[in-house]
C-alpha positions as CSV (number, residue, x, y, z in Angstrom):
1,X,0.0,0.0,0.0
2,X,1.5,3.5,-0.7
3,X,0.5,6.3,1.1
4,X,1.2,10.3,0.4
5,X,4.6,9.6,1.6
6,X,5.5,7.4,-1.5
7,X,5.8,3.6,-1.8
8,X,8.6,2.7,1.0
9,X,5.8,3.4,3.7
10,X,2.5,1.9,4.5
11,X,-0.8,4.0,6.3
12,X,-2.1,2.8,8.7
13,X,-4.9,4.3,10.8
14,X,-4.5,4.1,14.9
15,X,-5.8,5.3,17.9
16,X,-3.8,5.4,21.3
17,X,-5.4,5.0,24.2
18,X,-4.5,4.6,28.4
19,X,-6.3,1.8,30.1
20,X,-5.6,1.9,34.0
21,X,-2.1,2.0,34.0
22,X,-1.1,1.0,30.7
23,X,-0.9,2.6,27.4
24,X,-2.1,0.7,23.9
25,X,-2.4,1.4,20.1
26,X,-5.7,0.1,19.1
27,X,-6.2,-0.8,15.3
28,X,-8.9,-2.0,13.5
29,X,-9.3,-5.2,12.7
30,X,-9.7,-4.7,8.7
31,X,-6.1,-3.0,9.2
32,X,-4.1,-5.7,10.5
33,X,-2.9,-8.9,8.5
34,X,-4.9,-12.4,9.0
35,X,-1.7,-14.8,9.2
36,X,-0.1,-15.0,12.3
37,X,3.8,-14.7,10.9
38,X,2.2,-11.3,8.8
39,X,0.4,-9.9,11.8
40,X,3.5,-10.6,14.0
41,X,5.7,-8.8,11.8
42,X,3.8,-5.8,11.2
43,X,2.9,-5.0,14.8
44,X,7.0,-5.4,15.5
45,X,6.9,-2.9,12.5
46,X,4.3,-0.8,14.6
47,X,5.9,-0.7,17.4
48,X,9.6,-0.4,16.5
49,X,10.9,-3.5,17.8
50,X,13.2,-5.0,18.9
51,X,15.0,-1.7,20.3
52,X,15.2,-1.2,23.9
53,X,14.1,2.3,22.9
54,X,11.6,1.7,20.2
55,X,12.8,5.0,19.1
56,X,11.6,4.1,15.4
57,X,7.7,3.0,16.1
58,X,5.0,3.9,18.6
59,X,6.1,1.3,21.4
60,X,7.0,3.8,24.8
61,X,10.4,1.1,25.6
62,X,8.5,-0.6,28.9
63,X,6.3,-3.4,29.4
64,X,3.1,-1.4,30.3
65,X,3.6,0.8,26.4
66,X,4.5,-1.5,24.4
67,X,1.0,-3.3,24.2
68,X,-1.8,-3.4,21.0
69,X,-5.5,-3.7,21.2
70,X,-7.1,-5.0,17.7
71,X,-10.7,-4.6,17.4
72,X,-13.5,-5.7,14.7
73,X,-16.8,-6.7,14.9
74,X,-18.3,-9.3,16.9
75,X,-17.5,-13.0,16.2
76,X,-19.6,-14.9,18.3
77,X,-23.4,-14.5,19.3
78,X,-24.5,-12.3,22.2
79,X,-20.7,-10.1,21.8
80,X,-20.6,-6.1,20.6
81,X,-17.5,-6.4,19.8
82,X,-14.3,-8.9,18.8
83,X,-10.6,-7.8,20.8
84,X,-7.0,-9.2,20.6
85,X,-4.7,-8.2,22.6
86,X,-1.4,-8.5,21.8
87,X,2.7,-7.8,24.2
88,X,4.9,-6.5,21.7
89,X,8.5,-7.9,23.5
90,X,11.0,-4.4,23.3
91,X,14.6,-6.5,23.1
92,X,13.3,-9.2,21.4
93,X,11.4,-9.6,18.0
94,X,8.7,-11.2,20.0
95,X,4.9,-11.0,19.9
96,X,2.6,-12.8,22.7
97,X,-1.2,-13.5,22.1
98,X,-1.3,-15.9,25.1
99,X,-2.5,-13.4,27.4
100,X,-5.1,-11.0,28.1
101,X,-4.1,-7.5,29.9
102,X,-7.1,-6.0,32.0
103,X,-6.0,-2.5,32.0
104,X,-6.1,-2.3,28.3
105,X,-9.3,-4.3,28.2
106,X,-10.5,-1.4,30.4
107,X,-10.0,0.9,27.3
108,X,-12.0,-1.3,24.5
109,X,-15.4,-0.2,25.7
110,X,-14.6,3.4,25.3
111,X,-13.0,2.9,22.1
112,X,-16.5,0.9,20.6
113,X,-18.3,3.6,22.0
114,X,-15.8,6.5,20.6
115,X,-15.8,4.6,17.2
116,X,-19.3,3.8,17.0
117,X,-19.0,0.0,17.0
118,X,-21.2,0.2,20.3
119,X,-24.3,2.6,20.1
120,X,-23.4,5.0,23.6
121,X,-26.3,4.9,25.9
122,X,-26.9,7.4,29.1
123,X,-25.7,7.1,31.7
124,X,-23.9,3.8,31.7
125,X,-23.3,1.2,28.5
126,X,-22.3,-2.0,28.7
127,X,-19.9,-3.5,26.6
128,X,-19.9,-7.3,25.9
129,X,-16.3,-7.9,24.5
130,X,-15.1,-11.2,23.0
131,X,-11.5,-11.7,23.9
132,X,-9.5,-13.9,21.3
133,X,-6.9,-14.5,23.6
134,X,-9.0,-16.4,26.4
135,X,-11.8,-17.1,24.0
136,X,-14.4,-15.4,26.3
137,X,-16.8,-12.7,27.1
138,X,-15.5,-9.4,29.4
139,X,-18.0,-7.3,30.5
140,X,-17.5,-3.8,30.5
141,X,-20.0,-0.9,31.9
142,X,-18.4,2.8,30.3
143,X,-19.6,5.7,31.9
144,X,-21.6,7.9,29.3
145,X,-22.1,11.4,28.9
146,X,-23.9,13.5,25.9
147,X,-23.1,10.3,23.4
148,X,-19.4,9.9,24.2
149,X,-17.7,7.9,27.1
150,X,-17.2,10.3,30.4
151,X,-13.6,11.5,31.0
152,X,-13.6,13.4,34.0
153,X,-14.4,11.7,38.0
154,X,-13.5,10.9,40.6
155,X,-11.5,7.8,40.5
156,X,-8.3,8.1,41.2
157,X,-5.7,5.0,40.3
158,X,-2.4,4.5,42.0
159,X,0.1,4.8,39.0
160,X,-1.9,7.2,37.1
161,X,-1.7,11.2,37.9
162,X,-5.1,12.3,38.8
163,X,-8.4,11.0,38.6
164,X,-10.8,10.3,36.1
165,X,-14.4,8.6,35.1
166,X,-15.2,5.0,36.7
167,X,-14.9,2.0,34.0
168,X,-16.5,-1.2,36.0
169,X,-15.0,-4.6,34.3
170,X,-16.0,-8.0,35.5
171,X,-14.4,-11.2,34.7
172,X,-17.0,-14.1,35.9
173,X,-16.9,-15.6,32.4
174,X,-13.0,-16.2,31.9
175,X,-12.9,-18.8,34.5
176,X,-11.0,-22.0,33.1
177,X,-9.9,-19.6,29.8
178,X,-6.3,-21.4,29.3
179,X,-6.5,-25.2,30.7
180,X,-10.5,-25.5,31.1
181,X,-10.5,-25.0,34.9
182,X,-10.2,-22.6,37.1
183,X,-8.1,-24.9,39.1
184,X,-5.7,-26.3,36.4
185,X,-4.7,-29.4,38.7
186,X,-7.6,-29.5,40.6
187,X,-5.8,-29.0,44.0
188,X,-5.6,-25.3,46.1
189,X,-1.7,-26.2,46.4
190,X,1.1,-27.9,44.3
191,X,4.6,-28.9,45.7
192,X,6.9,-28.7,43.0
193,X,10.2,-30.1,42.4
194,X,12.6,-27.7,40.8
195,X,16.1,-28.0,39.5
196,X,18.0,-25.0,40.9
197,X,15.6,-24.4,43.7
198,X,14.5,-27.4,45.8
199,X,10.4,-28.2,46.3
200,X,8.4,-25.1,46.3
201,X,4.7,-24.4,46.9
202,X,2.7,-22.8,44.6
203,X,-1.1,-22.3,43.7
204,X,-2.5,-22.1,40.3
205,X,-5.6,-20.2,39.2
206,X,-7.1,-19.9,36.1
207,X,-9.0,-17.0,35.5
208,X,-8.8,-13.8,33.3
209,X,-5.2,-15.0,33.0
210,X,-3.7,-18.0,33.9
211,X,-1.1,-17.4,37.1
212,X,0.1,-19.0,40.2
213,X,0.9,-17.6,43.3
214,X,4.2,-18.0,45.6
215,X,5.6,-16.7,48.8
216,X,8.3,-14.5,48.3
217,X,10.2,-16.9,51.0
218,X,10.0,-19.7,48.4
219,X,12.2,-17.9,46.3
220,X,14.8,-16.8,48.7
221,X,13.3,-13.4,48.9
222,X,12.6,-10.9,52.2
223,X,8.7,-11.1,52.7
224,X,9.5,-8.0,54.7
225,X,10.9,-6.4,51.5
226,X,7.6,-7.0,49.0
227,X,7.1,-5.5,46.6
228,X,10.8,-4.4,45.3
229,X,12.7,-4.5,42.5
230,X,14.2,-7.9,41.6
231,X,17.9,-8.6,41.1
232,X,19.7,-10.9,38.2
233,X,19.3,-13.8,40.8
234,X,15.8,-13.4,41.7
235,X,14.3,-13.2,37.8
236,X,16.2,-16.7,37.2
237,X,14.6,-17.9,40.1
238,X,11.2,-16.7,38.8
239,X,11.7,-17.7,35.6
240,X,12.8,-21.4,36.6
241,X,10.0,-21.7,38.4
242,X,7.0,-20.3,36.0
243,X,9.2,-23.1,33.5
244,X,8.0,-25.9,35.7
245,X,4.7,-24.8,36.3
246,X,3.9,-24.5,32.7
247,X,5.0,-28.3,32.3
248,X,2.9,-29.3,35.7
249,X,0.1,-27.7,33.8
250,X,0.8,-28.8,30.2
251,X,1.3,-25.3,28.6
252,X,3.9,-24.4,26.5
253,X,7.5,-22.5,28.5
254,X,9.1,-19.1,27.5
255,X,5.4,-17.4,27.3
256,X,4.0,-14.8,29.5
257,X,1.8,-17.1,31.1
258,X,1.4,-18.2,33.2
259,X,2.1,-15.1,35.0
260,X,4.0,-15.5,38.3
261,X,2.5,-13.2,41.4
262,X,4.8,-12.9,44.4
263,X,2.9,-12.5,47.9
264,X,3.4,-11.7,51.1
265,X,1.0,-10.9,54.2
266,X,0.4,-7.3,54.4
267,X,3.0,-4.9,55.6
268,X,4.5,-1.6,56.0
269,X,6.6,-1.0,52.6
270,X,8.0,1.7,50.6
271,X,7.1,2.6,47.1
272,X,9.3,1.1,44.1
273,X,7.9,3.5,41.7
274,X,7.2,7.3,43.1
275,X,8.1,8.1,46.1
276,X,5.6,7.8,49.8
277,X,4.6,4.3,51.3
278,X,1.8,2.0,51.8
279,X,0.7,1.3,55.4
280,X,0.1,-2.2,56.3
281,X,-3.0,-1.5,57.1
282,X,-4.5,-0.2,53.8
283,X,-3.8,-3.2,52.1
284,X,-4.8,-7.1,52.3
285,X,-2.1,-8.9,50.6
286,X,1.1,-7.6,49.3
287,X,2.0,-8.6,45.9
288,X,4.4,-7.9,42.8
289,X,4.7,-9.7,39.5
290,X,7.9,-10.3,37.7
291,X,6.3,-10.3,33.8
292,X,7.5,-10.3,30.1
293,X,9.9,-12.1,28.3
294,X,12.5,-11.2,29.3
295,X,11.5,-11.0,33.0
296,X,11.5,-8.2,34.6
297,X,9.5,-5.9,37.6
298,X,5.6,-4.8,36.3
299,X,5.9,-1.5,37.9
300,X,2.2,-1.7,38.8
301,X,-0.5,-4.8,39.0
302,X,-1.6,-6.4,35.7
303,X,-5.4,-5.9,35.9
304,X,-6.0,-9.3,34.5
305,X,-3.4,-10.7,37.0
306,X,-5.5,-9.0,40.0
307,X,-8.2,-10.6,39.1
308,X,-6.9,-14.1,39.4
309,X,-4.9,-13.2,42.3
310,X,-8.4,-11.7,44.2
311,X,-10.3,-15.2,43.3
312,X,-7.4,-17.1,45.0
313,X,-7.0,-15.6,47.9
314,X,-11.1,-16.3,48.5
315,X,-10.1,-19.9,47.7
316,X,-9.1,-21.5,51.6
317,X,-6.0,-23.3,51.4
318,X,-4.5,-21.3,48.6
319,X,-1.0,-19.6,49.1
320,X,-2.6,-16.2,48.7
321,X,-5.4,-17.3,51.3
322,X,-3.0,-18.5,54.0
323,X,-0.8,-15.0,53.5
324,X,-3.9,-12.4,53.3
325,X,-5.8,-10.8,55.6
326,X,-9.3,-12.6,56.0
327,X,-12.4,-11.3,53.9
328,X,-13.8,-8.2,55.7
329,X,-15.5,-7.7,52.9
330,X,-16.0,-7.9,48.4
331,X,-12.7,-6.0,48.2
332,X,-9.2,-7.5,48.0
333,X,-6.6,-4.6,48.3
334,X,-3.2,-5.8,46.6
335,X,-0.7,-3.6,47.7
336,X,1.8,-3.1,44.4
337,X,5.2,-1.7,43.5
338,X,2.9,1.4,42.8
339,X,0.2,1.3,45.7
340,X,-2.9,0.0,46.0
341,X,-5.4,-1.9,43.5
342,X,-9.0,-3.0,44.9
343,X,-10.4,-6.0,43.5
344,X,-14.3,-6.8,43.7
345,X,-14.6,-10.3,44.3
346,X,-17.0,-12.7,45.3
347,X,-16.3,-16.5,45.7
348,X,-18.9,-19.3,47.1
349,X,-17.3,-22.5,47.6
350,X,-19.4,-25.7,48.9
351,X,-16.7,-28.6,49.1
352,X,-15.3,-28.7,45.7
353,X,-17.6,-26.8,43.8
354,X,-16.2,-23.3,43.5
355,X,-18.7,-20.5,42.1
356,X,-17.5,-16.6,40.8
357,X,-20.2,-14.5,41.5
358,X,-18.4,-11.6,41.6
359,X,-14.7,-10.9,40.3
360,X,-13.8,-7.5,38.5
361,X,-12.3,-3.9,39.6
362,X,-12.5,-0.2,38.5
363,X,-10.1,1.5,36.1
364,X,-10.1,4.9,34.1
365,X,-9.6,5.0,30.7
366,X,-9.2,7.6,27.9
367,X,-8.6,8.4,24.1
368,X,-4.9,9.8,23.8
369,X,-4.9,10.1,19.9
370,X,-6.5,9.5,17.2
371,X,-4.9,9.7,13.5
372,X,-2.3,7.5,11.0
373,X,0.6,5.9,11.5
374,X,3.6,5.7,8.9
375,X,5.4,1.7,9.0
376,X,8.1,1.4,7.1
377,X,7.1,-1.0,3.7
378,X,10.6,-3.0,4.0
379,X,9.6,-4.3,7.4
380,X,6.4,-5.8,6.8
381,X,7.8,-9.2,4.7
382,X,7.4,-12.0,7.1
383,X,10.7,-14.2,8.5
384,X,13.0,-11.8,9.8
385,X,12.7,-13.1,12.8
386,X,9.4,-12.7,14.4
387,X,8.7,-14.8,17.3
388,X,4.6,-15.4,18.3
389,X,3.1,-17.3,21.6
């Protein structure tokens, strides 16, 4: 395709949008290439990757910018609309599809509404969005005012300067998304045997995303000192450990899921990111994740990941049951390298029937920009070394 810039580049029209505490370049689907090596390529293209810096695309060189949200009409009955999300890897030439981030999810209802893929209706419209990567239904209530999705509130989000208009998203549906159940092995704890680290203890939970959850003991870290920002040492412990839960659970390694969540029981921490501290007692569980490929410290909670990490810790006998503070009430607060995230959740169990009545959280979300994007013709041929999971 040329475009008024000659034949060497290709137009492409985008939108970027913030969801919670993540950024995303949302493209239609009708824009994007149907084969998986093509579509790899060209979001790499997109984005500018791999470059640390992704100084020559519209990647923002960190784990929560470097994210893309394709949308196109519904697929399956009772939908509005169809979303993909995709990780865009910064150093590597690597794209994943085999997770699903919440705070860009968060953004997809306003972007129907703003694009008129979703009719807008006052005061509140609800946005049933089927997620390719989970192969489920998200539910999404956007705030509406005079036919365009609000802006301005009073929600404020730790990781995001001020506040902003109250996006509701449940996840009921997504139990089981990855492996069919929403406890993979059926069992609330599994001891592993690991090479290079001895028998840990984990729980697995499958929903929204597919995670487990470990004390930050089991991997020769301070409890005292979560969340914090991992050394060399602590990454190859995390990442030898999510390796053997993918093969206890009979997914493939080297992805992003599933997504290893550190806990501890609550305490008195400083920030990693900004500056200030979290008391012990405005949180129920304290909690990091070391995500991406390569591994490194998400700087604030993955929505998706909160989500799963809430449902567990209403699960008894879970690791993030035994380390939280007991239910009060339908809130979990996660305390995060950034602050605080609350969690709605809601979790009957009767013996070994488990039901979600409940599991979902607010975010803000907003349109950033809206225009065309320039990639660069040469890079779009498939095989230059594109990775996809």
């Amino acid at each position: 395709m040329s475009s008024a810039y000659g034949t060497e580049m290709t137009a492409v029209p985008c939108t970027i949008m913030r969801g919670g505490t993540s950024k995303a370049v949302f493209l239609p689907e009708s824009a994007v290439p149907a084969g998986e090596a093509e579509r790899a390529q060209f979001l790499l293209a997109l984005m500018g990757s791999p470059d640390p810096r992704q100084i020559d695309g519209l990647g923002g060189a960190d784990l929560l910018t470097s994210k893309v949200a394709i949308v196109g009409a519904p697929s399956v009955p009772g939908a509005d609309i169809d979303y993909t999300f995709a990780q865009v890897g910064t150093h590597t030439a690597q794209v994943h599809f085999d997770m699903l981030c919440g705070n860009i999810s968060a953004a997809v209802g306003v972007y129907a509404i703003e694009k008129g893929l979703v009719a807008a209706v006052e005061p509140w419209t609800q946005v049933r969005i089927y997620n390719h990567n989970t192969r489920t239904v998200l539910l999404s209530d956007v705030p509406v005012v005079a036919g365009h999705a609000a802006v301005e509130g009073d929600l404020a989000i730790d990781g995001v300067p001020g506040t902003g208009a109250r996006v509701r998203m449940d996840y009921r549906l997504t139990a089981g998304s990855t492996t069919g159940r929403l406890l993979p092995t059926g069992n609330v704890q599994d001891r592993l045997q690991v090479d290079g680290l001895g028998t840990v203890t984990v729980s697995i939970v499958d929903i929204a995303n597919l995670c487990f959850m470990v004390r930050a003991e089991e991997l020769g870290l301070d409890p005292a000192r979560l969340p914090s920002a991992p050394d060399e040492e602590a990454l190859r412990r995390t990442d030898l450990l999510q390796r053997a839960v993918a093969r206890h659970v009979g997914v493939p390694e080297g992805r992003l899921t599933p997504i290893p969540i550190l806990v501890a029981a609550p305490h008195q921490y400083p920030l990693v990111v900004g500056t200030g501290e979290v008391s012990a007692d405005a949180m129920d569980i304290a909690a990091q994740v070391n995500g991406g490929q390569p591994l490194t410290l998400h700087k604030a909670f993955p929505g998706a990941a909160s989500v799963t990490l809430a449902v567990g810790a209403r699960i008894p006998g879970t690791v993030a049951y035994e380390v939280a503070r007991p239910a009060q009430d339908a809130l979990l607060r996660i305390g995060h390298p950034s602050g605080r995230m609350e969690v709605e959740v809601e979790v009957r169990v009767a013996g070994r029937e488990i039901e979600i009545v409940r599991a979902g959280y607010l975010r803000t979300a907003r349109l950033l920009l809206d225009g065309t994007t320039y990639l660069r013709a040469a890079r779009l041929t498939p095989g230059v070394g594109a990775r996809v999971s």
